[in-house]
C-alpha positions as CSV (number, residue, x, y, z in Angstrom):
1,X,-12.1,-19.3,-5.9
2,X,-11.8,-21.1,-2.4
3,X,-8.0,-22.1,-1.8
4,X,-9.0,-25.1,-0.5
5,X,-5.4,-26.3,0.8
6,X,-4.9,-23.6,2.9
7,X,-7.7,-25.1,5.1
8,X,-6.0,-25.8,8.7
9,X,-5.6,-29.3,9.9
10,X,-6.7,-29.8,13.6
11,X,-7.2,-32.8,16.0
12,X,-10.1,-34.4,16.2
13,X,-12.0,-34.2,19.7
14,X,-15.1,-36.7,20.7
15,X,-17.8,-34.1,19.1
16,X,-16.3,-35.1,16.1
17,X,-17.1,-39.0,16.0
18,X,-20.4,-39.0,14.6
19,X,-19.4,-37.1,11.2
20,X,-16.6,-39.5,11.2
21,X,-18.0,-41.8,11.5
22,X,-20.1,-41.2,8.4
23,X,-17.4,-40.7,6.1
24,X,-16.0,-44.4,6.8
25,X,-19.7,-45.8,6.3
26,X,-19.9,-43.1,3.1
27,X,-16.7,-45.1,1.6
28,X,-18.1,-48.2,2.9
29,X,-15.9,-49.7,5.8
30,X,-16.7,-51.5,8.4
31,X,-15.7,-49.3,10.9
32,X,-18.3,-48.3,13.7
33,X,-18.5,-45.3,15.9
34,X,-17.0,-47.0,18.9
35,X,-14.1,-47.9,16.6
36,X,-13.5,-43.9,16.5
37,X,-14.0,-43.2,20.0
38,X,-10.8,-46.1,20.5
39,X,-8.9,-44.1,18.3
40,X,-9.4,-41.3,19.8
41,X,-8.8,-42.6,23.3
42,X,-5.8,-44.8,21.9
43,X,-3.5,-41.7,20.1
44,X,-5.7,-38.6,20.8
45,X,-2.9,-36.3,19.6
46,X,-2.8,-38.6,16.3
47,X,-6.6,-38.2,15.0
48,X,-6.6,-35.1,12.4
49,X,-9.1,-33.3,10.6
50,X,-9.6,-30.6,7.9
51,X,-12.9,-28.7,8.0
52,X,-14.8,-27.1,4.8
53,X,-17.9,-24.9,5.0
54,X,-18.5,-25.8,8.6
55,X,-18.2,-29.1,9.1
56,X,-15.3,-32.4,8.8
57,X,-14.8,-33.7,5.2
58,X,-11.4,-35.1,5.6
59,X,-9.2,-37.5,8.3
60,X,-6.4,-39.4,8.8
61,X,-4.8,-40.9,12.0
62,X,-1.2,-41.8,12.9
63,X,-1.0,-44.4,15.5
64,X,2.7,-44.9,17.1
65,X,4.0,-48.2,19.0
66,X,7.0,-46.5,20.4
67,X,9.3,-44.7,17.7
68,X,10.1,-48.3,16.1
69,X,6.5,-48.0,13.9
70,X,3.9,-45.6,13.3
71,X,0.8,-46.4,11.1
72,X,-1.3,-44.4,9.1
73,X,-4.5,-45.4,8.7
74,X,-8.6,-43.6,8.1
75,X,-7.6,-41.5,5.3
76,X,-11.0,-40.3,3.9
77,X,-12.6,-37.5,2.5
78,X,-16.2,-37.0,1.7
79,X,-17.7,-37.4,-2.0
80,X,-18.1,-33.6,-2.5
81,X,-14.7,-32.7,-1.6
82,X,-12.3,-34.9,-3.1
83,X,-9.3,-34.3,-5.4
84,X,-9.2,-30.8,-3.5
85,X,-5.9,-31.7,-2.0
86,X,-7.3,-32.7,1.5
87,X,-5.9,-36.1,1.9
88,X,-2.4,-35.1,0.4
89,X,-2.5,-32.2,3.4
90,X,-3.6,-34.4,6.0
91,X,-0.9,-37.6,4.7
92,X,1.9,-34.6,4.9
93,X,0.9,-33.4,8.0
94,X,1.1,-37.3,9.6
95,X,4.6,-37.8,7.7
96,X,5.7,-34.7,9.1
97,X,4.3,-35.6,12.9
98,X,6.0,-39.2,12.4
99,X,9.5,-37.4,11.1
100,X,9.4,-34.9,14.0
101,X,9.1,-38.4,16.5
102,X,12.1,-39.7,15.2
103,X,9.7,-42.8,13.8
104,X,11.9,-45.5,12.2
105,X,9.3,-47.3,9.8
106,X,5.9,-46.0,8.7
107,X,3.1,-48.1,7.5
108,X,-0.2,-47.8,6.0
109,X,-2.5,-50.0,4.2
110,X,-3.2,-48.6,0.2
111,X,-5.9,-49.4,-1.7
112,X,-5.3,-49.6,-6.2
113,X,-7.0,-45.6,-5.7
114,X,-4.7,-44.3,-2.9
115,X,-1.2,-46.1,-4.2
116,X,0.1,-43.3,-6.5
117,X,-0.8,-40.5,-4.1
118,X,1.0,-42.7,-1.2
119,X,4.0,-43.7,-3.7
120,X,4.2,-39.3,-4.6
121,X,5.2,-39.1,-1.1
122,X,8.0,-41.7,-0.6
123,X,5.8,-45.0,0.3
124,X,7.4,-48.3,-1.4
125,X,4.9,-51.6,-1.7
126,X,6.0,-54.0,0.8
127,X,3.3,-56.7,0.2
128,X,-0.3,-57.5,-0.6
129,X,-3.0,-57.6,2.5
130,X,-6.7,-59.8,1.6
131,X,-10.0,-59.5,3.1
132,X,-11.8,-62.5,3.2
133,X,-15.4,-62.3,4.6
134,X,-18.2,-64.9,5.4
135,X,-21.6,-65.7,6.7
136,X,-22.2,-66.7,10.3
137,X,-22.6,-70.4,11.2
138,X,-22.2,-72.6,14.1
139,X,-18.7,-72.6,15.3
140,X,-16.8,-75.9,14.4
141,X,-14.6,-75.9,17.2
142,X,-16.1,-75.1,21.2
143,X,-13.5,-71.6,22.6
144,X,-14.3,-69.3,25.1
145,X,-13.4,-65.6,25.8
146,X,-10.3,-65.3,27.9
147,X,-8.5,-62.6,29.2
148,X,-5.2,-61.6,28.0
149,X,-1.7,-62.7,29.6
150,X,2.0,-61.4,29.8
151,X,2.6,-64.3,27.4
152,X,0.4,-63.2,24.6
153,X,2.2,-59.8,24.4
154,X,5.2,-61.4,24.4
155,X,4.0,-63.3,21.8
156,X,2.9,-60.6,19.4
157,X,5.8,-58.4,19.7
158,X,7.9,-61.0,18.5
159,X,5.6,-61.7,15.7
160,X,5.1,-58.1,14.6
161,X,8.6,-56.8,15.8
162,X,7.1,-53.8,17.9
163,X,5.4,-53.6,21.2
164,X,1.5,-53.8,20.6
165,X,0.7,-54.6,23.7
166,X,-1.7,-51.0,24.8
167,X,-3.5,-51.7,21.6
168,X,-4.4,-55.8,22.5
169,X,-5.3,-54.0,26.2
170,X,-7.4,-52.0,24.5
171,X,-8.7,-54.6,22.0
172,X,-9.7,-56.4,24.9
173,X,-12.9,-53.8,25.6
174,X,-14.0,-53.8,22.3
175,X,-15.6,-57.6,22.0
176,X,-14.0,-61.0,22.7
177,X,-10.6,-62.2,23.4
178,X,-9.6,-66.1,22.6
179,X,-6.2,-67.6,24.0
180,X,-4.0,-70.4,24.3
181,X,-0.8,-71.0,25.2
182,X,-0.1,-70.7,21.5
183,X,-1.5,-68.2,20.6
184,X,-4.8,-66.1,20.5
185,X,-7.3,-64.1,18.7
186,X,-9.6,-61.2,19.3
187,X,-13.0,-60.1,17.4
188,X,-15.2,-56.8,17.7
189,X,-18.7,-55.8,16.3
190,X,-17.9,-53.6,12.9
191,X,-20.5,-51.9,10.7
192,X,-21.0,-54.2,8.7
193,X,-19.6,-57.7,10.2
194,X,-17.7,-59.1,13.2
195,X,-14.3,-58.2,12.7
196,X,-11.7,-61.2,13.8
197,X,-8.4,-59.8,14.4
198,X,-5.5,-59.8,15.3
199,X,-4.6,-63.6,15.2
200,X,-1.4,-64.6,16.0
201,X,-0.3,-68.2,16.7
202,X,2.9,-70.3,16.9
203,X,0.6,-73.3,15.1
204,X,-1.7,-73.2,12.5
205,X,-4.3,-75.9,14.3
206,X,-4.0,-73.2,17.4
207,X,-4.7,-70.5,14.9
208,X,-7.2,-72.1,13.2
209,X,-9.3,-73.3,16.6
210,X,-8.8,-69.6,17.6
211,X,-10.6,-68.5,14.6
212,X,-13.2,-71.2,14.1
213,X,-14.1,-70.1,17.9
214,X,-14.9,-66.8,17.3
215,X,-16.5,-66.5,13.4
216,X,-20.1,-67.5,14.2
217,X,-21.4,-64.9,12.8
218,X,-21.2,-62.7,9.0
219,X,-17.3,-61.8,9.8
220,X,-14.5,-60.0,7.8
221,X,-10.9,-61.4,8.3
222,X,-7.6,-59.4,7.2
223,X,-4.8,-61.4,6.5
224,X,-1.2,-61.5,4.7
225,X,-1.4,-64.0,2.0
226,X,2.4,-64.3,1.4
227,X,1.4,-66.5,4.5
228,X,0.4,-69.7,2.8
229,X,-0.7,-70.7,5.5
230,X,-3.8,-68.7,7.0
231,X,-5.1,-69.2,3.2
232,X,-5.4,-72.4,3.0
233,X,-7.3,-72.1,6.3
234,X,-9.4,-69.1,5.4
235,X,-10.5,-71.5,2.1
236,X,-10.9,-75.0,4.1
237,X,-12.9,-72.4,6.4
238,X,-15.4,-71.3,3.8
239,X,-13.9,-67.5,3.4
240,X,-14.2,-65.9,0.4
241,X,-12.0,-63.2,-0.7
242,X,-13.7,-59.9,-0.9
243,X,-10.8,-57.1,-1.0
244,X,-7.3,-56.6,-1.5
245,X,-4.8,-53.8,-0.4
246,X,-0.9,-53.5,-0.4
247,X,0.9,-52.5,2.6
248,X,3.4,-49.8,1.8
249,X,6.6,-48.5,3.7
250,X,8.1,-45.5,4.5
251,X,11.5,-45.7,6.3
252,X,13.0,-48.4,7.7
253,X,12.1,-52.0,7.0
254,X,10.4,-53.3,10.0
255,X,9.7,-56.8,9.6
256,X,8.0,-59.9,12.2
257,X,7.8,-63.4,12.7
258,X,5.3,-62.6,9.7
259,X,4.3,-66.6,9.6
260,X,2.9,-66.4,13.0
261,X,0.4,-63.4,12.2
262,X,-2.8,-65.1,10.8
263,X,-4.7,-62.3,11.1
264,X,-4.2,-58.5,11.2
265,X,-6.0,-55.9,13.8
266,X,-7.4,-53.9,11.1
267,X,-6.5,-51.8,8.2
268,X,-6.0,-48.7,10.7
269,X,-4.1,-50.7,13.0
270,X,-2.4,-52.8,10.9
């Protein structure tokens, strides 16, 4: 019989993006193939693969923002090749990358299925994370795309506690940017709806004309529900939840201005 975990992990290069790609849509997320390619682009020594029988059947990527956070995130493995001992090789391997870094907190968002295996490996739940989704309509409130500003990374590191402000830049190129003074909010095409995200705002009537601005159209919307908050917006809104996660922690306790984050930039961002 094959020893299946003494297959090699390697990097994942740009001939790679179109298998990947598959195995989010196989599990059924949202992300697209450009979604990869920014990945890629974004930590290229961070995107990691395990091949079987000739082709990729597992991943998993470790985004850093400096060595204050690191986040896991894509963590799949094909149908056929599960419970082989893939994703528990590829999670070490990222542990190990994020240890050798000197990372002070690592993150990742768990679904009920991948919990114990993250828990097995020294993950604690730090709190719940809800995807709300619904169809496209006619904005209620009139915003326009705006570029980004030295205030609105100012803005987000102070909300989030760590310097995000490559991954807004390169948010920026993916679909639409919304700002105010206040705050502002981003959205991208995904697989299977507009993603809106991140949202962060001093003021819930900034965050919520942010929002309104930019979901006119079938959209998906992470947020944290321990803020009160966004959910009462995301209802008022007409969102419906359609998913829940936990965010777990490895390290270090690295918490924001968590009641100014109305939305998140996505499961592999966080």
């Amino acid at each position: 019989m094959r020893s299946w975990i003494s297959m090699p992990v390697r990097l994942l290069e740009e001939q790679d993006v179109a298998v990947a790609a598959e195995l989010s849509d196989e599990a059924g997320w949202n992300q697209t193939a450009d979604d990869w390619r920014m990945l890629l682009r974004f930590a290229p020594d961070g995107c990691f693969g395990v091949d079987a029988d000739g082709r990729l059947v597992s991943t998993a990527t470790l985004v850093c923002f400096g060595r204050e956070l690191a986040w896991i995130g894509m963590v799949l493995t094909t149908t056929a090749y599960r419970r082989r001992g893939f994703a528990r090789k590829l999670l070490g391997y990222a542990i190990e990358r994020a240890d050798e870094m000197g990372i002070g907190s690592l993150k990742l968002d768990a679904t009920d299925q991948g919990q114990p295996l993250y828990e097995s490996l020294g993950f604690r739940v730090e709190q719940p994370v809800e995807r709300w989704w619904r169809a496209g309509g006619a904005p209620a409130y009139s915003a326009t795309a705006d570029s980004l500003a030295g205030d609105s990374f100012a803005l987000d590191r102070e909300a989030t506690g760590v310097d995000r402000s490559r991954l807004l830049e390169a948010l920026a190129g993916r679909g639409g940017t919304w700002r105010k003074s206040e705050g502002f909010c981003f959205s991208r095409p995904g697989r299977h709806a507009n993603y809106i995200g991140p949202c962060v705002a001093r003021d819930a009537k900034v965050a919520r004309q942010l929002i309104e601005g930019c979901a006119n159209e079938d959209s998906y919307w992470d947020l944290l529900p321990q803020n009160r908050a966004a959910v009462a917006m995301a209802t008022d809104l007409g969102f419906a939840p359609a998913r829940r996660l936990v965010r777990m922690v490895r390290g270090r306790n690295l918490r924001g201005r968590e009641e100014w984050i109305y939305g998140i930039a996505g499961f592999e961002w966080g």
